[in-house]
C-alpha positions as CSV (number, residue, x, y, z in Angstrom):
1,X,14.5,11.7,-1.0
2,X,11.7,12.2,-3.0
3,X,13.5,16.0,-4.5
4,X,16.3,13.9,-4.9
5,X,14.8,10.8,-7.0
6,X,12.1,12.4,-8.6
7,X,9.7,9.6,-8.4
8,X,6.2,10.1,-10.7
9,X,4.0,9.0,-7.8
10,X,4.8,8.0,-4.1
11,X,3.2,6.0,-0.8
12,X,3.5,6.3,2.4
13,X,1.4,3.5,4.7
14,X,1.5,3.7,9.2
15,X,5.2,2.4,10.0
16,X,6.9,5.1,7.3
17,X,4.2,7.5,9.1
18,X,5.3,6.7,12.5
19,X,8.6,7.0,11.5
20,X,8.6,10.7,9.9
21,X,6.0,11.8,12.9
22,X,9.1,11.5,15.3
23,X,11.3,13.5,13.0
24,X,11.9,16.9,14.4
25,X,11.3,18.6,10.6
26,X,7.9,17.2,10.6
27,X,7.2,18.3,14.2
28,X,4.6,21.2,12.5
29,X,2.6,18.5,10.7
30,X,2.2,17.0,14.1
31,X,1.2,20.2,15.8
32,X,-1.1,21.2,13.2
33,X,-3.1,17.9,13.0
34,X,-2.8,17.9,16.8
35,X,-4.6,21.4,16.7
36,X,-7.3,19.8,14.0
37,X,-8.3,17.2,16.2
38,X,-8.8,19.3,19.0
39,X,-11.2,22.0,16.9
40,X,-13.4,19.7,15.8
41,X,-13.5,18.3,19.7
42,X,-15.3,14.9,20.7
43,X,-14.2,12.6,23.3
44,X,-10.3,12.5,23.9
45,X,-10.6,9.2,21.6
46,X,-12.2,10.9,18.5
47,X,-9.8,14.1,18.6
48,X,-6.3,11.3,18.2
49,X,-8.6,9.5,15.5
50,X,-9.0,13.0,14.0
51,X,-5.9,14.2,14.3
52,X,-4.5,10.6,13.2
53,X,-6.2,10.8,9.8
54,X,-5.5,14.6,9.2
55,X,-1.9,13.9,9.8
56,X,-1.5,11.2,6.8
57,X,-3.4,14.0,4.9
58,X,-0.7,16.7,5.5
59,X,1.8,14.3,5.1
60,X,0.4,13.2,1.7
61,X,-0.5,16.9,0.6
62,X,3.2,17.9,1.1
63,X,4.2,14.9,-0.9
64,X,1.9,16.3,-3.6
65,X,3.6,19.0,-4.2
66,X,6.6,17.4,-5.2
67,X,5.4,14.7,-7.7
68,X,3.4,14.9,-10.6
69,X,1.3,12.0,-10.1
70,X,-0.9,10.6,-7.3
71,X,-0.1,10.3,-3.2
72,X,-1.2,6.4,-1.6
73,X,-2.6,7.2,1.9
74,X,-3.7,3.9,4.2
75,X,-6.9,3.2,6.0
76,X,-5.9,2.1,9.3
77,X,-5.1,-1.4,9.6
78,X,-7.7,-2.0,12.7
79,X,-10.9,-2.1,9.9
80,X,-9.2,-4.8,7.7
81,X,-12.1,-6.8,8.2
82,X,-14.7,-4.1,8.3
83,X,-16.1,-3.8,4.9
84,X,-18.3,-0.6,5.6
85,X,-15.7,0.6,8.1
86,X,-13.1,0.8,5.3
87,X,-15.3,2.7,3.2
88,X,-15.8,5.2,5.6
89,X,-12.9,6.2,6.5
90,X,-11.6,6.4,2.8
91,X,-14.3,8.6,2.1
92,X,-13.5,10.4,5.4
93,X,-9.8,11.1,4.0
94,X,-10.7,11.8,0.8
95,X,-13.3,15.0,2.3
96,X,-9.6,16.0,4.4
97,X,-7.6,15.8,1.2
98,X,-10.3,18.3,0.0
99,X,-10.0,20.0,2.4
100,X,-6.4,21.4,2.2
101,X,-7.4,21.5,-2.1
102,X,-6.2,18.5,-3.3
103,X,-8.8,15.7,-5.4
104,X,-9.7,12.5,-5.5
105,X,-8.2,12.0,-8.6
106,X,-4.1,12.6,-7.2
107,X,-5.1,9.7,-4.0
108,X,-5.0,6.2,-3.9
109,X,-6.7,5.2,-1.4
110,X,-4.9,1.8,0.4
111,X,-6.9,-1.1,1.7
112,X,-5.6,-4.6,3.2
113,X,-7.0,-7.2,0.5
114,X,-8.5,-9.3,2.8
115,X,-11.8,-10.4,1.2
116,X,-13.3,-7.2,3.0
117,X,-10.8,-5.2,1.4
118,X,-11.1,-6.2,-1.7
119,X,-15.0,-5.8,-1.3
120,X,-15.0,-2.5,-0.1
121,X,-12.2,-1.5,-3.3
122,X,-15.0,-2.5,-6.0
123,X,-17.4,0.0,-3.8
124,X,-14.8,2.6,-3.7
125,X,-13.8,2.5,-7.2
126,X,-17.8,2.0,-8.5
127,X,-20.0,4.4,-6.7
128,X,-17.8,6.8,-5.6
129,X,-15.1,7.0,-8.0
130,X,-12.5,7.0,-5.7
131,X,-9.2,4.8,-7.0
132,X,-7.5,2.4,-4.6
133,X,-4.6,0.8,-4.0
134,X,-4.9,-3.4,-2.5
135,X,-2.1,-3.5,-0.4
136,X,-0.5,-6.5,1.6
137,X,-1.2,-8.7,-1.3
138,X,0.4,-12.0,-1.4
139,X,-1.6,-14.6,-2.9
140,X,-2.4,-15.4,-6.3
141,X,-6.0,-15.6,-5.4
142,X,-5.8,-12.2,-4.0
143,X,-4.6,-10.4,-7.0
144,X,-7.4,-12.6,-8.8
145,X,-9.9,-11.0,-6.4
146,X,-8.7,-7.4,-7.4
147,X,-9.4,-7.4,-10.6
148,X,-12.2,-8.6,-10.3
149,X,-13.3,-6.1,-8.0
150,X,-11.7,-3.2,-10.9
151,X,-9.5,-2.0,-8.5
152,X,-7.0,0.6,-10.3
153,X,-3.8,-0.7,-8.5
154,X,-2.2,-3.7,-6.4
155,X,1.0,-3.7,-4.6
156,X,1.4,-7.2,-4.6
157,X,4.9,-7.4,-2.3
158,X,8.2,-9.1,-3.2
159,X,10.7,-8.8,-0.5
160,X,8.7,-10.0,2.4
161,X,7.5,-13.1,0.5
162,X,11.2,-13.6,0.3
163,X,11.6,-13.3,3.9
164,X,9.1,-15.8,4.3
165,X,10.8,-18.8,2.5
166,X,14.6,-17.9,3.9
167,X,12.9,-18.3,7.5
168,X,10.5,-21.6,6.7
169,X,13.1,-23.2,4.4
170,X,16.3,-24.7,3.7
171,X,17.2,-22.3,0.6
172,X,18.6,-18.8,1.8
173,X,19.8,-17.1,-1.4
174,X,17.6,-17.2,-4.6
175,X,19.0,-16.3,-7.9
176,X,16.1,-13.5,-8.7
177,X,14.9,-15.1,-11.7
178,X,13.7,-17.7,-9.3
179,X,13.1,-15.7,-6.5
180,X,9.8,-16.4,-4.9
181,X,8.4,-12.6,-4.8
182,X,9.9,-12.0,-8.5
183,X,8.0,-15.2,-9.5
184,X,4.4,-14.6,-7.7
185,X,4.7,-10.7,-9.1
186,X,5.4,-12.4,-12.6
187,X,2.4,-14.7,-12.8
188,X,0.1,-11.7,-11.6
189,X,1.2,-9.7,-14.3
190,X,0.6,-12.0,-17.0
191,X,-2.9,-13.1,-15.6
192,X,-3.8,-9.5,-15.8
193,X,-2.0,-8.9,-19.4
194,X,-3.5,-12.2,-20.4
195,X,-7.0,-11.4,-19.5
196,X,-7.1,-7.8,-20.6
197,X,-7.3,-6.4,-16.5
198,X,-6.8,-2.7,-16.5
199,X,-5.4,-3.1,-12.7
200,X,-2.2,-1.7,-12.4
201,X,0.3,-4.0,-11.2
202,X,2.7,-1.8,-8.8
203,X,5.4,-4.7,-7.6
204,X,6.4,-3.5,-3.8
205,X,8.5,-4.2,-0.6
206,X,11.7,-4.9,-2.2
207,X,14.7,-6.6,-0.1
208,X,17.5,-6.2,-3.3
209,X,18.1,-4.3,-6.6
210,X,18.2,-7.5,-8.5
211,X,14.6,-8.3,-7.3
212,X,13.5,-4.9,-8.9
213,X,16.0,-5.4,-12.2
214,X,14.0,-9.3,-12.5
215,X,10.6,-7.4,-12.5
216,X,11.5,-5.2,-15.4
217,X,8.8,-4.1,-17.7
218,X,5.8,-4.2,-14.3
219,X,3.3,-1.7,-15.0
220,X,4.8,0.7,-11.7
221,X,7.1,-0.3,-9.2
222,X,7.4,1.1,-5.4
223,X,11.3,1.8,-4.6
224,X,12.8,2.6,-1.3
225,X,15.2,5.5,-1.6
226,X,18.0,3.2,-0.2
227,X,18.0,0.8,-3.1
228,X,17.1,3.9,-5.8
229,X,20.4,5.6,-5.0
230,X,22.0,1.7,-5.5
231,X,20.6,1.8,-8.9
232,X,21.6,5.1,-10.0
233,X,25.2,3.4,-9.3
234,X,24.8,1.4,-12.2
235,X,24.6,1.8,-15.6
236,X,23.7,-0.7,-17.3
237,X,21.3,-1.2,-20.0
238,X,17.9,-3.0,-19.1
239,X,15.7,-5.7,-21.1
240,X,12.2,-5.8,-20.3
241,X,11.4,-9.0,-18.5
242,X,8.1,-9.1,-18.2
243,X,5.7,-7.6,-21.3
244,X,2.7,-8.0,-22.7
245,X,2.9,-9.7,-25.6
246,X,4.8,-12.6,-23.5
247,X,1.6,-12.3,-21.2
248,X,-0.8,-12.9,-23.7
249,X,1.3,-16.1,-25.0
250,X,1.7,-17.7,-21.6
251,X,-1.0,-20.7,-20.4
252,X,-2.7,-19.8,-17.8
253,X,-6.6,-20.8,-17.0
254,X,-8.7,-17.8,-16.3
255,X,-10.4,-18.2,-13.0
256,X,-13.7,-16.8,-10.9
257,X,-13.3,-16.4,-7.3
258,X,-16.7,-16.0,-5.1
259,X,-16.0,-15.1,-1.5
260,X,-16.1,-18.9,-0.2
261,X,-13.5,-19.9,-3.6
262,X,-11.6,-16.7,-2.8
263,X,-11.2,-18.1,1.2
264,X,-10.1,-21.5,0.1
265,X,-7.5,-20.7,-2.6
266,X,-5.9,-18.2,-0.3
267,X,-5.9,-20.5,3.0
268,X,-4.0,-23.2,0.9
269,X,-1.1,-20.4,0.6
270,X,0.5,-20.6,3.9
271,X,2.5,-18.3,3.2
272,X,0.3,-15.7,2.6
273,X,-1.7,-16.4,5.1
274,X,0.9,-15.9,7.5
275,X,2.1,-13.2,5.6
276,X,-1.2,-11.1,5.1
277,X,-1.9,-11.6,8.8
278,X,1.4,-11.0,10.4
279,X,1.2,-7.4,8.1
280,X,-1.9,-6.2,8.9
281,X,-0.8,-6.4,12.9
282,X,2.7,-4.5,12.3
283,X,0.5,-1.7,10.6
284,X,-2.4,-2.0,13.5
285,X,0.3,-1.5,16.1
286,X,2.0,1.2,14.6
287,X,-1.2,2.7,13.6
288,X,-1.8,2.2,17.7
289,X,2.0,3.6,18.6
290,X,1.5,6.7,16.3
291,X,-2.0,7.3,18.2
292,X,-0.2,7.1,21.5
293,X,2.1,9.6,20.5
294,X,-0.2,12.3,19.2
295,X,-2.2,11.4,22.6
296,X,0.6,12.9,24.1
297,X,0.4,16.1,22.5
298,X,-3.5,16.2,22.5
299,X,-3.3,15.4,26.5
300,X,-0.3,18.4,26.7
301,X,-2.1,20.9,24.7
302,X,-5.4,20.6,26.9
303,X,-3.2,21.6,30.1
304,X,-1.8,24.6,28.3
305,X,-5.3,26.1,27.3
């Protein structure tokens, strides 16, 4: 998909991980992080963390080599609200990305922006130069938080904000100009235009192509293949929807959020609470299914040796 499309940049996160592990053309990435975790040795639990982390690494450095731009690769979902813990192990992927010769400056580092998140994004990004990417952002008060923090890109998500008010409400279809996704996305980017943020606002987790035509003019967007070969269907001419100069004109109130404000504004968006948490358990579990699976192999290749 990604030879056919030729995106500038891509991500992958656990569950599209999970997915390509149990593809038979990726079987040697498997084998060869498999083999990783067992070199270095440890306990049977290190070696699958091991070999977990070094196979998002291969997965991303073979990415790499068909883009131009920069590869997002996830910190397990598990240390979402482990500050020091996130910071570890995005420093522990960024050594394997140097590993097989690829720097810090082609990753983006993806961290759940729960307060922790966020937190351990500014550290990152400050004293260690390494550029992140706030994922499973819903909240207005979390994309606040972000740039705050200087993060260099959020992927605040459309489509499952969507989901959210077709299954809690009486509306089902939404024209996407008032779509509730398109709208949240919208607001973020003018805060940031407004208030001169250099965060990157990468609009994700689209359900339609008329979501990604409203958000026209966002700084990046992330596109499943499915919906970028319905685009390259049409040919139609595009007007920027959202842009800066309209950012700058519209009225809204700059605002500081300290942990305890950040907490508040957050909890009073139920769905984003909801959202945020239900999110960060899909990716633990696949994160926990993808384990199980390499402890297969790690378990089979001890009996062979």
């Amino acid at each position: 998909a990604i030879d056919e499309y030729k995106p500038l940049d891509a991500t992958t996160n656990p569950s599209l991980i999970l997915a390509a592990a149990q593809m038979p053309a990726y079987q040697k990435l498997v084998d060869d992080a498999v083999a990783y975790g067992k070199k270095l040795g440890g306990s049977e639990e290190e070696q699958i963390k091991n070999a977990s982390d070094k196979l998002f690494v291969l997965f991303g450095a073979e990415i790499l080599k068909r883009i131009p731009g920069r590869v997002s690769t996830e910190v397990d979902a598990r240390l979402s609200f482990d500050k020091e813990g996130m910071i570890q192990r995005a420093r522990r992927l960024i050594d394997l990305y140097k590993e097989v010769g690829v720097g810090k400056d082609r990753i983006l580092i993806k961290l759940s922006s729960t307060w922790e998140g966020i937190q351990a994004g500014r550290v990152l990004e400050a004293e260690y130069g390494i550029h992140c990417n706030m994922t499973l952002l819903f909240s207005f008060a979390q994309a606040v938080a972000c740039a705050e923090a200087g993060v260099t890109l959020i992927s605040p998500f459309v489509g499952r904000i969507l989901d959210w008010y077709v299954a809690n409400g009486d509306k089902k279809t939404f024209e996407p100009s008032e779509d509730p996704g398109v709208k949240s996305v919208t607001k973020i980017y003018n805060y940031y235009k407004k208030f001169g943020y250099k965060t990157i606002v990468m609009g994700a987790s689209f359900r339609n192509t008329g979501q990604i035509k409203a958000l026209t003019g966002c700084d990046y967007l992330t596109i499943s293949p499915k919906l970028l070969a319905e685009l390259s269907k049409e040919h139609i001419k595009l007007t920027p929807t959202l842009s800066v100069k309209e950012a700058q004109a519209c009225n809204l109130e700059k605002i500081h959020l300290d942990e305890k404000a950040f907490r508040w504004h957050h909890n009073e968006d139920q769905m984003a609470v909801e959202k945020l948490s239900d999110g960060i358990r899909r990716f633990a579990a696949d994160a926990v299914k993808l384990e199980r699976m390499l402890k297969v192999d790690v378990v089979s290749h001890s009996s062979h040796v």
